[in-house]
N, C-alpha and C positions, 0 to 999 in steps of 0.2 A: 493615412488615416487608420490602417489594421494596425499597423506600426504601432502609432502612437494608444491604440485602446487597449491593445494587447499591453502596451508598460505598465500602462493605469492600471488597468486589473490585478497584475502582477506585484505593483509595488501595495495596493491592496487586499493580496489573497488572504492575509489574514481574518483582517475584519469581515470580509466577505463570507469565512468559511463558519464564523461566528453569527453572522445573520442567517445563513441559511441554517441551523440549528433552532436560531431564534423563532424561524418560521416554522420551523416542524415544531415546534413546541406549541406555539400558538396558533399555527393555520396547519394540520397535515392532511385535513381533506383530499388536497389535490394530490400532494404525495403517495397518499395512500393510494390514489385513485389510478396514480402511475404506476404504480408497484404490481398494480395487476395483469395478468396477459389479454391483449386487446386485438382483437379478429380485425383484420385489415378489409375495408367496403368490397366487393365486387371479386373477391377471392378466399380458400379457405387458408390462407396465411396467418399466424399468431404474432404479435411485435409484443417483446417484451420489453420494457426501455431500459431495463438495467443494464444487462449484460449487451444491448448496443451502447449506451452509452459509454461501460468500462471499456467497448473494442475502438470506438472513438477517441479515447485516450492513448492508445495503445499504439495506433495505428498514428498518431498526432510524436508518439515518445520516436517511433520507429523513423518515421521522415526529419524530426529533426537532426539525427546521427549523424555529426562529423567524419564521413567516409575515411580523411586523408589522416585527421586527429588520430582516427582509429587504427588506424596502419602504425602510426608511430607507438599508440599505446601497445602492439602487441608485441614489438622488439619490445619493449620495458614493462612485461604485465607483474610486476612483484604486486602493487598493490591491487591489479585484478583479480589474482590468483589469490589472493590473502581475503579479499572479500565474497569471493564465490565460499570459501570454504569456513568464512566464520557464520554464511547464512545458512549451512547447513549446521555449524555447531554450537551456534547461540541457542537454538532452541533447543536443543537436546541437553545443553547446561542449564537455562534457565527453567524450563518450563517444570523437569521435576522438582525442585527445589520449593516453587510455589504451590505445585498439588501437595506436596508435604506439608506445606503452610497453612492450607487450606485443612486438609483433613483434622488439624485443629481448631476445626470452627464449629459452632451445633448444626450448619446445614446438613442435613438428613442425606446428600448425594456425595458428601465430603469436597460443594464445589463444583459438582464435576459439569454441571451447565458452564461457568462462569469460565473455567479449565478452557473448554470446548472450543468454545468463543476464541480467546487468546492463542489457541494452537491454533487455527486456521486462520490467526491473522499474523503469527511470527512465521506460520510455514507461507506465505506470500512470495512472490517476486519484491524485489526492490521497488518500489513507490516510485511512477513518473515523475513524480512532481518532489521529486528529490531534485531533482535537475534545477528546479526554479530558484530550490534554495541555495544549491553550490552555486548558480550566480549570482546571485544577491550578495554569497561569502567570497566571492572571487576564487573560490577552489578551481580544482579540478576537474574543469568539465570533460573530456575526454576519460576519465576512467571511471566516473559518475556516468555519465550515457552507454559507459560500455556495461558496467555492476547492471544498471536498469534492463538493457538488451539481454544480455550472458542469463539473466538470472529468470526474467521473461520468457525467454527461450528452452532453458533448461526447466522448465517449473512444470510441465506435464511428468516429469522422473521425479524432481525433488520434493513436489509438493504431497504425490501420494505415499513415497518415503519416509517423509516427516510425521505424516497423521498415519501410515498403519504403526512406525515404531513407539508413537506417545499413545497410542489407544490405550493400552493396557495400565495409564495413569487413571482411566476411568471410570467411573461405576454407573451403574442406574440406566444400562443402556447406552450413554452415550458413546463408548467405546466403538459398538458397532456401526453406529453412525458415523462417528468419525471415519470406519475401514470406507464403508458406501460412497461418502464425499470425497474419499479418496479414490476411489474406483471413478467416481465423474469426474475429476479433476483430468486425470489421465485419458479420460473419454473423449465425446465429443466437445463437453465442455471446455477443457483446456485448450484445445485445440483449435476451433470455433472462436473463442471469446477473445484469446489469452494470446497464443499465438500465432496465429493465419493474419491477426490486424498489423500483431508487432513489423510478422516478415512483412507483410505487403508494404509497410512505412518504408525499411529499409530499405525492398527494391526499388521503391520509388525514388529512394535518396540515391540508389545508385545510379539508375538508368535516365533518369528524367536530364532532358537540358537544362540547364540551370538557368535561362528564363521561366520555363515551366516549372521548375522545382521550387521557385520563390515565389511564384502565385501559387501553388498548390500550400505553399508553407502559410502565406499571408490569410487562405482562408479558412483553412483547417486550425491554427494553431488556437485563434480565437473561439472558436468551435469548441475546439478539446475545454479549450481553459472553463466556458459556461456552461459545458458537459460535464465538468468537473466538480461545479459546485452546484446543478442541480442533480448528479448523483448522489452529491452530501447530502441534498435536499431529501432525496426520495428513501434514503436509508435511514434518514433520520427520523422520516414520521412513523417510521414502521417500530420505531422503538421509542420513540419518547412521544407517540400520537397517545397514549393511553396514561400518562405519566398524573396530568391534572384529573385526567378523571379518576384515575386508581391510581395515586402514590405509591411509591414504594421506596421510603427512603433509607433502606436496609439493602437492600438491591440495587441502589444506586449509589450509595457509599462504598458495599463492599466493590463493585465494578471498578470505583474511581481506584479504589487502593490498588487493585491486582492490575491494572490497566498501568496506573503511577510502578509500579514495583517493575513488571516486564519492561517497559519502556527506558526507565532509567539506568535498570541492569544492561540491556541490550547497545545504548546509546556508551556507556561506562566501559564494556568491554570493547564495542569498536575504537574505541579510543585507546585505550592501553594498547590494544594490538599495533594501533598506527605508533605510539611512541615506543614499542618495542621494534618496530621494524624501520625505525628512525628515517619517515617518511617525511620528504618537508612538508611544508604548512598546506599546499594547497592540495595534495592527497591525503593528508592526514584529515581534512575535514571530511575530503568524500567519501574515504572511508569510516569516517566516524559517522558520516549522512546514512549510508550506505547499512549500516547493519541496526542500524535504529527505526528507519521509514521504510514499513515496508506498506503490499498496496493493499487498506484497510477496505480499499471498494471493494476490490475482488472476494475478499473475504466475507462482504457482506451479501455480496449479491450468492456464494456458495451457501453461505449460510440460508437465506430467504430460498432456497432453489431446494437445500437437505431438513431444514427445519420449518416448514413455513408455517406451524402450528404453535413457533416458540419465539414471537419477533422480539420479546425481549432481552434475548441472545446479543441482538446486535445495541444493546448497551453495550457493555466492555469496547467493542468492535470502533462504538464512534468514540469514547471518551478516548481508548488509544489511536485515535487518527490525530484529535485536536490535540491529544498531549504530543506527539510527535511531532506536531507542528510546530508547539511553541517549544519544545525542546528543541528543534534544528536553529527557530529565531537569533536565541541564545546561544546554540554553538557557532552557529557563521559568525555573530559578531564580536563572541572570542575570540577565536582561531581568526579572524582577520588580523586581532592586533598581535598574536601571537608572533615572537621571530622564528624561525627555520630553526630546523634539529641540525645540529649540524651533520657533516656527509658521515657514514661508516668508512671503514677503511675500503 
C-alpha cells in the first residue's frame, strides 16, 4: 500500500508542486502560521517546521543509498568528481555575469536582494529530489544519490565558501549578510539540519537488516515525499502570501527573468560538461540533473532564518525550484531518447 501511494505521488510530483503554490497564493494563513517557531506544551522546547521538515528529507535522501551501487560508483567516480566540482564552479561562473546584468537595471541596490536570493540557492547541496527525476529518466541512479550525498555532506565547507567569495557582488548591505548566513551555514545549522539527518539516513542504510531497512524505507519515504511538498507549501506563503494584497509585478517579473537565466545556464553547462566528458546517456542526464537542481528548501529556510524581515526574497528562491522542476521534466525525457556517446578511447 506505501508502495503503491508513494508511485502515485511520484508520478504526480509535478502537479502537486503546482498546487501547493496554488495554495499559498490563495490560502497562506496556515503557512504562515507554520513558518513561525512554536513552544512545544509542557516544556520550554521551540519546533520550528521548516528546517525539521528539510532534515526529514534528508535523512529520507540518506536511507535510500544504494550501499553496493555505491561501492561500484567509486571505482568509476569520473562523473562524481566532474559533478562535485562543477557545483562549486557554476556559481562562481554564473552568478557574476548576472550581477553585471543586473547592475544595468534602475534598481537602486543594482539587484542585489534579488542576487542574494539566487546565491544561496546555487550555493545549495544537490536537491534530493533529483533522484526522483533520474528515475523517472532512467539515468543514473548510483551517481545521482552519490552528487546528492558528496554534496549534502560536503556543504557545511562549500556552501560558506560560495557566499563569502560572491559577497563582494553586493551592495546595500547584503554582502554582509550574505558572510553571516554563511557563518550559520557552517554552524549549527549546517550541521543540525543538513547533515546529522543526511548521515544518520546512510547509517541506517548501512547497518539496519534489510527487513528493518524496507519498513524503515516504506514509512519514511512517504513521509519525506509530503514533507516535501508541504515544505513548498510553507515557503511559499511567506512569499507570495502578500502577492494579492500588495502586487508587485516588477518584482515578480524581474525574479522570474533571473531565476529563468540562472537555471538554464546552470542546466546548459551541466550538460556540455557531460558531452565533453563523453558520458553515456544515463550519467550524462545525472549529471546534467545534478548541476541544475539544487535544494531550493534549504535555501529558503536559510533565507527565513538570515532575512526574516525580507520574505520576499524567497520569490526567486521558489520560481527557481519550479523552473528546475520543469526543466529536469524536459531533460529526462530527452536524454531518454537520446542514443549513447559513444566510448573514448
Amino acid at each position: 500500500m506505501h508502495t503503491r501511494a508513494v508511485s502515485w505521488l511520484r508520478h504526480r510530483l509535478g502537479r502537486a508542486v503546482v498546487l501547493a503554490y496554488v495554495l499559498a497564493l490563495f490560502l497562506p494563513g496556515p503557512g504562515l502560521w507554520l513558518r513561525r517557531l512554536h513552544l512545544l506544551p509542557l516544556t520550554h522546547l521551540t519546533l520550528h517546521t521548516a528546517p525539521l521538515l528539510l532534515s526529514l528529507m534528508l535523512f529520507s535522501a540518506g536511507l535510500q543509498v544504494p550501499v553496493r551501487a555505491l561501492g561500484r560508483l567509486l571505482r568509476h567516480p569520473k562523473a562524481l568528481l566532474a559533478g562535485l566540482v562543477l557545483h562549486l564552479a557554476i556559481p562562481l561562473a554564473v552568478v557574476p555575469l548576472v550581477a553585471f546584468l543586473l547592475r544595468r537595471t534602475p534598481d537602486a541596490d543594482g539587484g542585489s536582494g534579488l542576487l542574494t536570493a539566487l546565491i544561496l540557492t546555487v550555493a545549495m547541496p544537490v536537491a534530493a529530489g533529483a533522484t526522483v527525476w533520474t528515475d523517472k529518466g532512467d539515468g543514473d541512479q548510483p551517481t545521482m544519490v552519490g552528487l546528492v550525498l558528496a554534496s549534502t555532506l560536503l556543504s557545511p565547507l562549500s556552501t560558506p565558501f560560495l557566499l563569502e567569495t560572491l559577497a563582494p557582488l553586493l551592495s546595500g548591505g547584503y554582502g554582509q549578510v550574505l558572510v553571516d548566513t554563511g557563518r550559520l551555514a557552517h554552524g549549527g545549522f549546517g550541521l543540525a539540519t543538513v547533515v546529522l539527518p543526511c548521515a544518520a539516513g546512510l547509517l541506517g542504510a548501512l547497518a539496519l537488516p534489510a527487513r528493518w531497512l524496507r519498513r524503515l524505507r516504506m514509512t519514511v519515504t512517504p513521509l519525506a515525499l509530503t514533507g516535501s511538498l508541504l515544505l513548498t507549501y510553507v515557503n511559499a506563503s511567506g512569499a507570495l502570501g502578500s502577492v494579492l494584497t500588495r502586487p508587485r509585478p516588477l518584482l515578480f517579473a524581474a525574479a522570474l527573468a533571473v531565476a529563468a537565466l540562472v537555471c538554464l545556464l546552470s542546466f546548459a553547462l551541466g550538460r556540455a560538461a557531460a558531452c565533453l566528458l563523453r558520458l553515456e546517456a544515463g550519467s550524462a542526464s545525472s549529471l546534467t540533473l545534478a548541476c541544475g537542481m539544487n535544494n531550493s528548501s534549504a535555501s529558503a529556510v536559510l533565507i527565513t532564518a538570515s532575512l526574516p524581515d525580507k520574505p520576499h526574497l524567497l520569490l526567486p528562491v521558489l520560481t527557481y525550484g519550479l523552473l528546475q522542476k520543469t526543466a529536469a521534466n524536459r531533460i529526462v525525457t530527452r536524454l531518454r531518447g537520446d542514443p549513447a556517446p559513444p566510448a573514448g578511447p
